[in-house]
N, C-alpha and C positions, 0 to 999 in steps of 0.2 A: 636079292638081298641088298644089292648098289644103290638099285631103284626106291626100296624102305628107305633106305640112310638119308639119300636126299630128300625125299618128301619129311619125314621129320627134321630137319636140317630148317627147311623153308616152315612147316609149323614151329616148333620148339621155338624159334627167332620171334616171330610176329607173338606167339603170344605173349612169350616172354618179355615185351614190350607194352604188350598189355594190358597186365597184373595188374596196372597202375591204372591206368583206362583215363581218359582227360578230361579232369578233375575242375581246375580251375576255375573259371564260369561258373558250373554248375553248385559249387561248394557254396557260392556265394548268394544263389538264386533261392528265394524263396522256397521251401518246401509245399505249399499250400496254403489258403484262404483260412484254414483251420489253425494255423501256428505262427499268432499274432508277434511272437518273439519266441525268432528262430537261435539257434545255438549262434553265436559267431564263426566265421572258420578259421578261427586264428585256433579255436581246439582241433582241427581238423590239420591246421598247419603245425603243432607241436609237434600232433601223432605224427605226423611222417618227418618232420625233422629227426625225434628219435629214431623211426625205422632206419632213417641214413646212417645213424651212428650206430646200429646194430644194437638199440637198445629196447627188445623187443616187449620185454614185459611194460617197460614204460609208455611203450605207443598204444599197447593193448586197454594202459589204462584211461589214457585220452580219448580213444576210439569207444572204448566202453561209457564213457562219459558224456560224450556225443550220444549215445544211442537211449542212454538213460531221458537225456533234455527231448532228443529227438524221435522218441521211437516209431512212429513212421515213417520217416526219411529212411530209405533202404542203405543210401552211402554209407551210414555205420555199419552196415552190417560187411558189405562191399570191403569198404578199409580194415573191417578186424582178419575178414577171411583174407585179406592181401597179407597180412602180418604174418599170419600161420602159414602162406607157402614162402613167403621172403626166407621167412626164418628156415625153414626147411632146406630153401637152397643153403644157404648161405652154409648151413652143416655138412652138407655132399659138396660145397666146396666149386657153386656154379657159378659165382660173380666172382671165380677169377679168371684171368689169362691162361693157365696151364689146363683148366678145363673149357673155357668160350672159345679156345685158338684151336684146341687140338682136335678135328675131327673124329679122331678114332673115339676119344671120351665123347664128344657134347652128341655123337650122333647115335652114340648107343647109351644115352640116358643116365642118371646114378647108379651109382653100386649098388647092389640087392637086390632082392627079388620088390618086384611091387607090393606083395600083400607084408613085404620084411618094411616098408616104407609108406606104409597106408596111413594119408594123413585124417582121421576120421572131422577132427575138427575143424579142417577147414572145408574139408565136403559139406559137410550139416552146415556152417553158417555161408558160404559160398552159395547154399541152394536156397538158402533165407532170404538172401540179398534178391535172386535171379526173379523169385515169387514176387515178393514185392515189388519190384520193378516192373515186372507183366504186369502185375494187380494199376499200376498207374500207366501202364502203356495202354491197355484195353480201351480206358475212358481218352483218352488221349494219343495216337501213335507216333506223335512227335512232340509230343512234350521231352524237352531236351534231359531234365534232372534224370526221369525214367530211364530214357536212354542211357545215356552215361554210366547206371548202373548197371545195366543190361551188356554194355561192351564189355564195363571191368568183368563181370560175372562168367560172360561167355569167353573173355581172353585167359581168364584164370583158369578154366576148366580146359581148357584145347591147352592149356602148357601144363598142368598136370597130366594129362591123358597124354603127351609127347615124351616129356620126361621121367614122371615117376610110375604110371601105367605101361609107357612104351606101344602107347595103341597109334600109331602116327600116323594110321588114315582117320581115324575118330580125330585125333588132333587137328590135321588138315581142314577136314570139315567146320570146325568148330571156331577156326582159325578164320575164315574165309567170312564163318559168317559177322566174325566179331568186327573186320576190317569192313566189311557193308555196314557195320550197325554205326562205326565211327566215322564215315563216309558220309553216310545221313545226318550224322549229327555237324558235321561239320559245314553239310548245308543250310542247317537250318542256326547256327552260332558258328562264324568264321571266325569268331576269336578265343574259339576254344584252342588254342596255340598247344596244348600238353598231345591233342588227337595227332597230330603230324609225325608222334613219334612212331606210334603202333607202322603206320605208311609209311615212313623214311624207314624204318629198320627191314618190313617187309621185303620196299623196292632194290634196298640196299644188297641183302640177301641173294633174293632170288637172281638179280641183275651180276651178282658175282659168281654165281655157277656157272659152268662148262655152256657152251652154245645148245648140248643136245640133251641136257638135262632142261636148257630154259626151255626147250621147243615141247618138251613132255607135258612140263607145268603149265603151258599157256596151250594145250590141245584142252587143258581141266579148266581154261577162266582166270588164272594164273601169270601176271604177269609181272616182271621187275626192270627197273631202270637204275644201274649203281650210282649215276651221277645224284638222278633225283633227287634218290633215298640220303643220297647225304645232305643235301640241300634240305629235304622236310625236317629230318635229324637235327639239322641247323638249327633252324626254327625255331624248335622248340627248345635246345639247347640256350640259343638267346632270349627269347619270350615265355617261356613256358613258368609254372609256377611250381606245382609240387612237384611234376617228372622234370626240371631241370637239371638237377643233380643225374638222373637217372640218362637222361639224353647224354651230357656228359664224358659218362663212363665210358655208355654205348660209343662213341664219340671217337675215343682214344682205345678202344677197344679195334673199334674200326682202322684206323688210322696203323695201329701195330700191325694191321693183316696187310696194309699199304705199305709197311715198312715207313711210314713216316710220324720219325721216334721224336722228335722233335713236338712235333703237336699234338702226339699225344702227352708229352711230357707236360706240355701246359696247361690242360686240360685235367690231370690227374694234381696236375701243383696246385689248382684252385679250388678242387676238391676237398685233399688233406687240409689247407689252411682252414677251410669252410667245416671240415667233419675231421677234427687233430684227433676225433674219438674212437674213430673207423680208421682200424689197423690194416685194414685190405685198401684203402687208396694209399696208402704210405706203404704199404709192401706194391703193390702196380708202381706206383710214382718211381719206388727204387729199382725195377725189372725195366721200367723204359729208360731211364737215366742209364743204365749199361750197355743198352742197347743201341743208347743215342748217339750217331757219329759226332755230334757238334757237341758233347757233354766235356764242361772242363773238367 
């Protein structure tokens, strides 16, 4: 049973980073020869500024607007189905502190049974996005847009399958492949700056487990470094575009398991300023401020 916990411990993390999949580059890249004038992605950038503010119906209508200008481009489908599991967490209560921190919650998944928390909607367009993206992978194996949509697709399905299915070897698997698929992307577009997150958060992870749990994970191909992982985290927390908010959190999330309340403090301070909408970094912002030995 110790053995399940951590292996979904090490999936749930990576994909959970995921969800997002690195966006920026490829938002901006041409769709194809065929779509003489592509959507802008400043619609791309609404939809996910809403998502930050927890304002799910409104990003859904952005992302739906995109898909209408774009309907080949799989990314809308990618970003709606990011919507429907964001939102999903965010009501089991998994972008906070009291469930990311506490092993006993984040490692046995949401309350209820899986078929009590079956998201059908975001399976069906999750599996829309993953087709189309193969359909442009095929003619192409490294064409980067494809890609891109194919990590978010595959990082979103291993974090479902961890947390709301509770299948944490199906997750693992799916997890591992999604960190290959942003690996290659990352070779072939090194200033995809958002990719570094899905990696920093893995290395981060895995690198902070027990010594004889690392040595299980890396008998599987599995490996983590915790300095790394904060350092990719970094990255993308300074450069990144739409996962920056998202790196972040991750950020001072991390940093609370470090006991260093101080940076996350400031981290979480220029969140709430940036999203005064999103009542969950101003309840974090006030849990580290308690916490923080230097708070006046």
């Amino acid at each position: 049973m110790e053995r399940r916990s951590f292996i979904a411990c090490a999936a749930a993390i990576l994909a959970f980073c995921t969800v997002f999949g690195p966006l920026a580059r490829a938002a901006s890249a041409a769709v194809g020869a065929a779509e003489p004038e592509p959507t802008p992605p400043a619609v791309l950038d609404r939809g996910f500024n809403e998502l930050y503010k927890l304002n799910f119906r409104g990003a859904r209508a952005e992302f739906l607007s995109y898909e209408q200008a774009q309907p080949g481009d799989p990314l809308g489908k990618a970003a709606e189905a990011a919507s429907y599991l964001y939102e999903e967490f965010n009501e089991k209560g998994v972008f906070t502190s009291s469930f990311f921190l506490d092993d006993s919650k984040f490692l046995g998944g949401v309350d209820g049974k899986p078929s009590e928390n079956r998201n059908d909607a975001f399976l069906g367009v999750n599996q829309q996005a993953r087709e189309m993206a193969q359909g442009i992978l095929k003619s192409n194996p490294r064409d980067a847009h494809g890609l891109l949509v194919l990590t978010m697709a595959d990082g979103m399905e291993s974090d479902y399958d961890a947390l709301i299915e509770k299948k944490q070897l199906a997750g693992l698997s799916m997890m591992r492949r999604a960190e290959s698929e942003a690996n290659l992307l990352l070779s072939i577009d090194p200033n995809a700056q958002d990719a570094y997150l899905a990696l920093g958060a893995s290395n981060y992870v895995i690198g902070s487990l027990p010594v004889y749990k690392r040595f299980f994970l890396k008998i599987g191909g599995v490996h983590g470094d915790k300095a790394r992982g904060i350092e990719q985290m970094q990255q993308t927390a300074d450069h990144g575009h739409y996962l920056k908010p998202f790196a972040q959190i991750l950020l001072a999330l991390g940093y609370e398991r470090e006991h260093q309340f101080d940076r996350a403090r400031a981290l979480l301070a220029d969140l709430t300023a940036e999203f005064p909408e999103n009542p969950l970094f101003a309840h974090e912002l006030s849990l580290a401020q308690k916490n923080s030995p230097n708070n006046p």
